[in-house]
C-alpha positions in Angstrom: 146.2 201.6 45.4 143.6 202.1 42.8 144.4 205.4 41.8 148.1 203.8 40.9 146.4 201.3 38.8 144.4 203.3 37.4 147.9 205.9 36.7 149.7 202.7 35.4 146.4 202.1 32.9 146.4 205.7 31.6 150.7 205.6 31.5 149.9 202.4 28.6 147.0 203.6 27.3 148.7 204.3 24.2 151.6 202.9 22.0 154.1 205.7 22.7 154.4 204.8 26.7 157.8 203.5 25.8 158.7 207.1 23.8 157.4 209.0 26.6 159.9 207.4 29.0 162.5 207.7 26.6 161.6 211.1 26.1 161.8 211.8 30.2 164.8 210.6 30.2 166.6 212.5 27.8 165.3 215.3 29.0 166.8 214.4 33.2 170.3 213.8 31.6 169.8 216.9 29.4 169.7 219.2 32.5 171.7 217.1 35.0 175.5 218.3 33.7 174.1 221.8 33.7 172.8 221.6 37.2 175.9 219.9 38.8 179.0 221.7 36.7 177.6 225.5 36.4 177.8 226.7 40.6 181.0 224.9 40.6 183.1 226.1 37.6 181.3 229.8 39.0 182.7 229.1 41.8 186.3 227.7 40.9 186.3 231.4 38.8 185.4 233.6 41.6 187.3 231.8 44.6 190.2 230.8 42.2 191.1 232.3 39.6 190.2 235.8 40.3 191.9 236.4 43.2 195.0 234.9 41.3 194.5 236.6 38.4 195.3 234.3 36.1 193.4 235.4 33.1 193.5 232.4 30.8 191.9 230.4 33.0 188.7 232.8 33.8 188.4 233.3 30.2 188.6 229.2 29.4 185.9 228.8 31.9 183.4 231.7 31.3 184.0 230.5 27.9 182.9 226.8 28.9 179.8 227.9 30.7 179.1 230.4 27.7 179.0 227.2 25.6 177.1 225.1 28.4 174.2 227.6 28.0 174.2 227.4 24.3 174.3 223.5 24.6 171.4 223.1 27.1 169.2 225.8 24.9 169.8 224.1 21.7 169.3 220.7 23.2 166.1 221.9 24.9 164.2 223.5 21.6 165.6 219.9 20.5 164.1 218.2 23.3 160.6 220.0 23.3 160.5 219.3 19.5 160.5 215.5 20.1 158.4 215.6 23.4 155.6 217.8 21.1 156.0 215.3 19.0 155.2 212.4 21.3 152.1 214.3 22.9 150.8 214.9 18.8 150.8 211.7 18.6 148.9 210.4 21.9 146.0 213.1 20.8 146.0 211.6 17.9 145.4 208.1 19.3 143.8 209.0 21.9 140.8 210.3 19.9 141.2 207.3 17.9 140.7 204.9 20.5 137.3 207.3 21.5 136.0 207.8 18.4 136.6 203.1 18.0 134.6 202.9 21.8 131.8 205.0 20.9 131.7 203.5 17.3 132.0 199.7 18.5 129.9 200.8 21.8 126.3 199.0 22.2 123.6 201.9 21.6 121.8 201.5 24.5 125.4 202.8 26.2 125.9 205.6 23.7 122.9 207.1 24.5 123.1 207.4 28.2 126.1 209.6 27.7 125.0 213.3 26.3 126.0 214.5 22.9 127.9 217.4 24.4 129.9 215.1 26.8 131.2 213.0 24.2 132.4 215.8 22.2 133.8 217.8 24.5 135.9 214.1 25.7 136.7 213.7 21.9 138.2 217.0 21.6 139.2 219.2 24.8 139.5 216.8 27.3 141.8 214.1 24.8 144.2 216.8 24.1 144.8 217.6 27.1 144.7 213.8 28.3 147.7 213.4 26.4 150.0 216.0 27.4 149.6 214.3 31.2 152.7 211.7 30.7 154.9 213.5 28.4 154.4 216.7 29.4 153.6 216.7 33.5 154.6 213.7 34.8 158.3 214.0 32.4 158.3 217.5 34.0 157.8 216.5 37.6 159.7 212.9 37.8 162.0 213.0 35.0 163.4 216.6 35.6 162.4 217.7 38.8 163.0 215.3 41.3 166.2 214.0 39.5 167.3 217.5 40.0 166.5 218.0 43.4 167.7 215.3 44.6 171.1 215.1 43.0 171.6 218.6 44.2 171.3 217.8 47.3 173.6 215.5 47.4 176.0 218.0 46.0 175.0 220.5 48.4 175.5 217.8 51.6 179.1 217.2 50.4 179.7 220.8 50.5 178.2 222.0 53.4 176.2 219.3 55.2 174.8 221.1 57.9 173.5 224.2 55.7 172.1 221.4 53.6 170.2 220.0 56.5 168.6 223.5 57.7 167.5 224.4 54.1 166.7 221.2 52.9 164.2 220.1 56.5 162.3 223.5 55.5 161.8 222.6 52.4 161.0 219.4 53.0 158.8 220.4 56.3 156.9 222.5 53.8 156.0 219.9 50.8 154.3 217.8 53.8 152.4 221.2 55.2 151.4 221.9 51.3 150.5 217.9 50.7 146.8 218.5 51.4 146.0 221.6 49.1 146.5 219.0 46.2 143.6 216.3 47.8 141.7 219.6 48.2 142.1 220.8 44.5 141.7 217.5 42.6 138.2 217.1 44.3 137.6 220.6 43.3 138.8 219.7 39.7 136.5 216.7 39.5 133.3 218.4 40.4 134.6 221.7 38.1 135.4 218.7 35.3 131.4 217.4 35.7 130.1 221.2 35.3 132.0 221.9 32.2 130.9 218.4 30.9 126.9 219.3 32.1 127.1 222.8 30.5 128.7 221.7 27.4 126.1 219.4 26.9 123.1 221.9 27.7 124.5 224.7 25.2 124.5 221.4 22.7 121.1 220.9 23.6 119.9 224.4 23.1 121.8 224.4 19.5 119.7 221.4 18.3 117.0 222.4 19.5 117.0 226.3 18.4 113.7 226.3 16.4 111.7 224.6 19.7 113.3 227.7 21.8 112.2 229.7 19.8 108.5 229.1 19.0 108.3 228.2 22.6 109.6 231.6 23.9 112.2 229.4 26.0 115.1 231.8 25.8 115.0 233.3 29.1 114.7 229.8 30.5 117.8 228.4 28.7 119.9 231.9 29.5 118.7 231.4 33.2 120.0 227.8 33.5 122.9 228.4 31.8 124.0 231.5 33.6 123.2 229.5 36.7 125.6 226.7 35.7 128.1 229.3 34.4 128.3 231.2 37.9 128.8 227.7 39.7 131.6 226.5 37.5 132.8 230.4 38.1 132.5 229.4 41.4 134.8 226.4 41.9 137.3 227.5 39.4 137.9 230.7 41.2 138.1 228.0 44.6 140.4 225.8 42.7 142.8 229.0 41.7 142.6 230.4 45.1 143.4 227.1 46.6 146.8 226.8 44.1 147.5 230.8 44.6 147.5 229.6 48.7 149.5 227.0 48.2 152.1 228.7 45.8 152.1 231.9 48.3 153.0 229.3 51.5 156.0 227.5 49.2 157.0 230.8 48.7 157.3 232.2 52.0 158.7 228.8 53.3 161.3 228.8 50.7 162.7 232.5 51.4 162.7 230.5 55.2 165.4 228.0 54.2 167.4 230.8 52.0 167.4 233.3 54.8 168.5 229.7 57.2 171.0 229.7 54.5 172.6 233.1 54.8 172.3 232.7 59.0 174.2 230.1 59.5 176.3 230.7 56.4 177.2 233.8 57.8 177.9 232.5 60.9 180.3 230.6 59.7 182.2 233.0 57.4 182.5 235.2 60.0 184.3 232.1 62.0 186.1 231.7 59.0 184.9 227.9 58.7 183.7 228.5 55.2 184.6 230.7 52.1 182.0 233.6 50.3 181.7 231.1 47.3 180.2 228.3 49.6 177.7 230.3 50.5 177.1 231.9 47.3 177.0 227.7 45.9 174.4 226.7 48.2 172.0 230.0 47.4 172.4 229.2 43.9 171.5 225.3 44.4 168.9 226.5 47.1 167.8 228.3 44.1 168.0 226.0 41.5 165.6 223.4 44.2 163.0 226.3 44.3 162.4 226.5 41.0 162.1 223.1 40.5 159.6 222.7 43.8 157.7 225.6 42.1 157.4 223.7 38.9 156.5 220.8 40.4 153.5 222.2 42.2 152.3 224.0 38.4 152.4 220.1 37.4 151.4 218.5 39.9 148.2 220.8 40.2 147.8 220.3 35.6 147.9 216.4 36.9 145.0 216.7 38.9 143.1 217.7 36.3 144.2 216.3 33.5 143.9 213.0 35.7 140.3 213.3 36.4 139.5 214.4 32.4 141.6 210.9 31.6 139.4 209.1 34.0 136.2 210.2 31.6 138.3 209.2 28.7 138.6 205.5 30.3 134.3 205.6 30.9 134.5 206.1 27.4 136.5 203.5 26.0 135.2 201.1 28.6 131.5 201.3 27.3 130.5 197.7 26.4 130.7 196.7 23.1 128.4 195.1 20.8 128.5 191.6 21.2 129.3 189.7 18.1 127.4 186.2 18.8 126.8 185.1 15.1 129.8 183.7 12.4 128.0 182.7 9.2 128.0 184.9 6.2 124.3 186.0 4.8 124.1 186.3 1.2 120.6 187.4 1.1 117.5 187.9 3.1 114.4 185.8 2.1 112.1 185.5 5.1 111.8 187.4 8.4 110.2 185.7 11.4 109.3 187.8 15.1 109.0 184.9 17.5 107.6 185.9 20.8 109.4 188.5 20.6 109.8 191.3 24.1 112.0 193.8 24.8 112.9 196.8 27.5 115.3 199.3 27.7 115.7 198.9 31.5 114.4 195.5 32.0 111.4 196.7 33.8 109.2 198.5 31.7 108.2 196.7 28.3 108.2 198.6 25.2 107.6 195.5 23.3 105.6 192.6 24.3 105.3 189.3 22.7 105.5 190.6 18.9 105.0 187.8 16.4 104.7 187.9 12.7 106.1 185.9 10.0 107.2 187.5 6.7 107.9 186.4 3.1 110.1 188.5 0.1 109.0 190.8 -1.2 107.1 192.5 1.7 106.2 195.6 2.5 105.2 195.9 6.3 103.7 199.5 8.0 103.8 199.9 11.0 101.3 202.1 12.4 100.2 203.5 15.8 100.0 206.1 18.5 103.4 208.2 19.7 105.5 206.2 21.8 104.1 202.8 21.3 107.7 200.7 20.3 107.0 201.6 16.5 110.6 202.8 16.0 112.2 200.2 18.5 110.7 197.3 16.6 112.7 198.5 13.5 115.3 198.7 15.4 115.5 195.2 16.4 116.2 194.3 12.9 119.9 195.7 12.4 120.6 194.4 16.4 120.7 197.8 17.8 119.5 196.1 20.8 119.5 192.8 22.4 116.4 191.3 23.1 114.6 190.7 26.0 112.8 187.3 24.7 111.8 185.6 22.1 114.1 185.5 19.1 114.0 187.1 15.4 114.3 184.3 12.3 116.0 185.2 9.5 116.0 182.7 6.6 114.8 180.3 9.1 117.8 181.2 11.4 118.0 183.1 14.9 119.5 186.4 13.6 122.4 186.0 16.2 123.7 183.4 14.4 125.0 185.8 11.5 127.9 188.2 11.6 126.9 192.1 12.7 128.2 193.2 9.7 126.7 190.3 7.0 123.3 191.5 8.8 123.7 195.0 8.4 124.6 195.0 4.6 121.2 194.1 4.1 119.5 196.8 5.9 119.2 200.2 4.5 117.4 203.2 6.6 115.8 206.1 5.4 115.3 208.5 8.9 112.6 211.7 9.2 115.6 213.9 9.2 117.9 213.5 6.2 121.5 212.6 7.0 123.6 214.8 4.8 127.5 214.6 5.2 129.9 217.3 4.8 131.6 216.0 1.5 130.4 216.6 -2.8 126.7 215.7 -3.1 128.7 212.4 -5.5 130.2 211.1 -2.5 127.2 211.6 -0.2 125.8 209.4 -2.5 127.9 206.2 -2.6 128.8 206.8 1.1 128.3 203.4 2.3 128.1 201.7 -0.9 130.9 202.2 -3.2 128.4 202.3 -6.5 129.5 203.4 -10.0 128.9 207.1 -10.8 126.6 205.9 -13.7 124.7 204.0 -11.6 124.5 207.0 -9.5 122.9 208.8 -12.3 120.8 206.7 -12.9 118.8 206.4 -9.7 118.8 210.2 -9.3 117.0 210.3 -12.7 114.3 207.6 -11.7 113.8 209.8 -8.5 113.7 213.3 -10.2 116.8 214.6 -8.6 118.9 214.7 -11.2 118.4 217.9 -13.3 117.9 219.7 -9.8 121.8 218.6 -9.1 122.9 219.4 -12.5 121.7 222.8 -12.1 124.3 223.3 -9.1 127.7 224.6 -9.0 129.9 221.3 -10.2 126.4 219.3 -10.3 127.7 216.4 -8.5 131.0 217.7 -7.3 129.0 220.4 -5.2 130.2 220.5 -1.9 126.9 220.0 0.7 127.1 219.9 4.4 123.2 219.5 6.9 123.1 223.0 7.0 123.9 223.8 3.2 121.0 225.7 1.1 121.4 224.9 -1.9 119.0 221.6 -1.2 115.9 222.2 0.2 114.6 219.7 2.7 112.9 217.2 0.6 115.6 217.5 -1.8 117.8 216.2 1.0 115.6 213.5 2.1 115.4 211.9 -2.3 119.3 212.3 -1.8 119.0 209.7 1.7 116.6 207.6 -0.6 119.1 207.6 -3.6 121.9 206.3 -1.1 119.8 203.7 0.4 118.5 202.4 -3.0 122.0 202.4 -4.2 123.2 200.3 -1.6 120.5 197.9 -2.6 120.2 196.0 1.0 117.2 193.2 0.9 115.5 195.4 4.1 114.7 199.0 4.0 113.4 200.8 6.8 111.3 204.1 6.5 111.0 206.2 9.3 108.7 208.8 9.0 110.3 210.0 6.1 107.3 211.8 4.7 106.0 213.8 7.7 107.4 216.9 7.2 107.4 216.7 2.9 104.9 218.7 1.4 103.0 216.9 -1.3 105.1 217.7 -4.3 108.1 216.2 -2.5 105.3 213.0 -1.2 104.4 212.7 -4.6 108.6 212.6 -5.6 109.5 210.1 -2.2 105.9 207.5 -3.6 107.9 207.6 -6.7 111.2 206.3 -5.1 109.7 204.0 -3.4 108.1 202.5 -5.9 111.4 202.0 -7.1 113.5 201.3 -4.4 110.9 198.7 -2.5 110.8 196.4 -5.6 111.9 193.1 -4.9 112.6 193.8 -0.9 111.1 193.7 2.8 110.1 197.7 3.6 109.1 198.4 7.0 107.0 201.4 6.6 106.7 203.9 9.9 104.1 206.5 9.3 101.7 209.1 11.2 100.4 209.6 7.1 98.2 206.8 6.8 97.8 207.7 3.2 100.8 206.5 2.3 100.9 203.3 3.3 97.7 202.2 1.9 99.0 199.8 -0.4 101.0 198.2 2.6 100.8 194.4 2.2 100.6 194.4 6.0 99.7 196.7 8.3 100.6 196.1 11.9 99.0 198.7 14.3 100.3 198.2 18.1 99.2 199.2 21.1 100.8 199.3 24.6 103.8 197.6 23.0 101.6 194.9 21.4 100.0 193.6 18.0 96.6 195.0 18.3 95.7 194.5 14.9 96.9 192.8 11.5 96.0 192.3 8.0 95.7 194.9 4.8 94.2 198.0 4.9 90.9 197.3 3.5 90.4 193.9 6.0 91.5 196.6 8.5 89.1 198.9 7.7 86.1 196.4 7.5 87.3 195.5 10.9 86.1 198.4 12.6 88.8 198.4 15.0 91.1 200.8 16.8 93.2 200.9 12.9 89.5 202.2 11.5 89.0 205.0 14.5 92.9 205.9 13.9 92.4 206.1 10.1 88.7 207.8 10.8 90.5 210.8 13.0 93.3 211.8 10.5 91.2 212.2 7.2 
């Protein structure tokens, strides 16, 4: 009952559930005349005409099934042109519907799902999601099983007790064979999680290609994913054996019910209770019913998996959303409060414990402290990429909830430790996000010395840059992420360890832009170089997910505290 549920789900998943059925149903009618008319006008011509040689009517009805054939091939091209059509469009709105889940998705849930996964769902696995309705299911209930089924009916007025013979083998067989397709679909789900595990390893070994190298961990990484190659091997080879078994057992019980056939056929030429052409009818319906079993199994087995690859597409699109709690617009940010604030990831473990700080514009905050103590959750409290735990976060006075996700986030502008670079001209890189005049765009990349270094490029700002382009070298891709966050001129920036792996020309280049870009605004400084956030108006140095320590970097200093043995180490 749940799998049907889940079927009817998937069958509406799109808009186009009404064009598949349409498209089913053309296609049933489409083959029906051919089906029904073509053994019986062969018939009419061999018992009939023939033997009573009357020419004209041979030729008038070779000529009509001449011009069947032609109709049913030009119709099909016609038919597979519009079904191709139908399945285009699913894909296409399919991976829209993906692409919306995991953009709208909380973070929390996006992370839990591996980077390889999710591609391999937006691309492989949604193609062939949409060719389930309009290709399998039209092929098995639409065609199939209108076909079988009115040819037997055909072949139980003719003969009704050849009908029965053939037609209980048959049958007899699709209930012997009903197992190999529970068999297979488990088969196909574990196979289904293997491609999805490996994907997402070999994506893991890409990103991290430098690590594997310097760390000699190629042998590992071959090892493990040989290992997951040869079990995947492993159940595809069992899935194909079990669908060669099962094709090999139709087969033999189908030449069964044709060599019924001829038997009692036979029996009854020889009688004289039936004529040649009978006999000849029923092979060629017994024949037509084969082919259509046969392609009913191919289908029925492409269901199964195609079935369990839609089943991760639903995971996907049912990941929960962000919750949008706030309606009032925010035209600008003037104060910042954390209020007791606590947060965990599981909702054991605290990564953040009681944080409270009050903050007036302009700011700028650092946040300093050892690996892994919350310094790059607490930023990321600010844009709601996660929902607290306690406490509450003051904006203008106002619980931050309160606002719209989107009047909250135009504020907010993030610099990360690995420049973002987008595979677009180095102009639209540049007002991605923020729509800003090209002048303007000049402008800022002359205050940040990046100008003359684009000019000097092949279509200066038209040059096409992608992440792994050359023709910027890594600092010059992290002043082009500055330059985009200064033009969308939010009232909050956020720095995360944007300096640690500058040299000092480039240190001296990103001090320069910020002196620029953090005029006038809250910054929230992350930074293992405690040189550069000196001139912090407040450093907040945490420990075990708390405020250890507070104030400027001189009061800190005269402290003696764990901020002075931190600072103390690192010179």
């Amino acid at each position: 009952m749940r799998k049907q549920k889940k079927t009817k789900e998937m069958f509406y998943f799109t808009s186009n559930y009404k064009k598949t059925l349409a498209v089913g149903i053309y296609i049933a009618l489409l083959s029906l005349p051919y089906t029904i008319l073509y053994p019986i006008i062969y018939s009419a011509i061999i018992d009939k005409y023939l033997p009573a040689k009357n020419i004209t009517m041979v030729v008038a009805l070779t000529a009509a099934l001449i011009l069947m054939v032609v109709l049913v091939f030009v119709m099909s091209i016609h038919s597979e042109i519009v079904r191709r059509k139908v399945y285009m469009d699913n894909d296409r709105q399919i991976k829209n519907k993906i692409f919306k889940a995991i953009q709208d998705a909380q973070l929390s849930e996006v992370e839990k799902n591996q980077t390889g996964k999710l591609f391999q769902i937006t691309t492989t696995q949604a193609a062939n999601a949409s060719k389930m309705f309009v290709w399998n299911y039209v092929g098995v209930y639409s065609v199939r099983l209108k076909s079988i089924i009115v040819t037997i009916i055909i072949m139980l007025f003719i003969d009704w007790q050849i009908t029965l013979i053939a037609g209980g083998i048959l049958l007899a067989s699709y209930l012997i064979l009903m197992p190999f397709y529970s068999i297979n679909a488990k088969i196909q789900n574990k196979l289904q999680t293997g491609i999805n595990s490996l994907q997402a390893k070999i994506n893991e070994c890409l990103e991290s290609y430098e690590t594997t190298k310097t760390l000699r961990l190629e042998e590992i990484n071959l090892n493990e994913i040989y290992n997951d190659l040869e079990t995947n091997k492993e159940k595809a080879i069992k899935s194909s054996r079990i669908i060669n078994i099962h094709s090999m057992l139709f087969a033999i019980l189908s030449f069964a019910a044709l060599i019924a056939t001829i038997i009692v056929g036979g029996n009854k030429l020889i009688i004289g209770a039936t004529a040649s052409s009978t006999i000849m009818m029923m092979e060629n319906y017994l024949s037509n019913i084969n082919n259509s079993v046969s392609n009913m199994v191919d289908h029925m087995h492409n269901i199964t998996n195609r079935y369990n690859q839609f089943l991760n597409i639903l995971q996907i699109v049912s990941l929960q959303k962000e919750e949008e709690t706030g309606n009032e617009k925010l035209s600008k940010v003037s104060s910042i409060e954390f209020k007791n604030v606590c947060f965990s990831y599981d909702g054991q473990k605290m990564v953040l414990n009681d944080i409270s700080f009050n903050l007036e514009k302009p700011q700028k905050v650092a946040i300093v402290g050892r690996s892994g103590v919350g310094k790059t959750t607490l930023a990321n409290l600010l844009p709601r990429f996660y929902p607290l735990t306690s406490g509450e976060i003051l904006i203008n006075g106002e619980n931050y909830e309160k606002y719209e996700l989107s009047e909250l986030r135009k504020h907010i502008s993030f610099v990360f430790q690995q420049p973002v670079v987008l595979s677009m001209s180095i102009l639209e890189n540049l007002q991605y996000g923020n729509n800003a005049k090209f002048e303007d765009v000049q402008k800022v990349c002359k205050q940040i010395g990046l100008h003359k270094k684009i000019m000097a490029l092949d279509g200066g700002y038209a040059c096409k840059i992608d992440n792994e382009t050359d023709v910027l070298s890594f600092g010059e891709k992290q002043l082009l992420n500055y330059a985009r966050a200064i033009l969308k001129n939010g009232d909050i920036v956020i720095l995360d360890e944007v300096t640690s792996n500058l040299d000092l020309e480039f240190e001296r280049l990103v001090s320069k832009a910020n002196n620029k870009m953090l005029s006038n605004k809250f910054a929230f400084i992350i930074a293992h170089r405690l040189n550069t956030i000196k001139n912090a108006d407040l450093i907040l140095f945490l420990e075990n997910g708390k405020i250890k320590e507070i104030g400027t970097h001189n009061q800190l200093i005269e402290n003696h505290g764990s901020y002075y043995e931190l600072y103390k180490s690192r010179l």
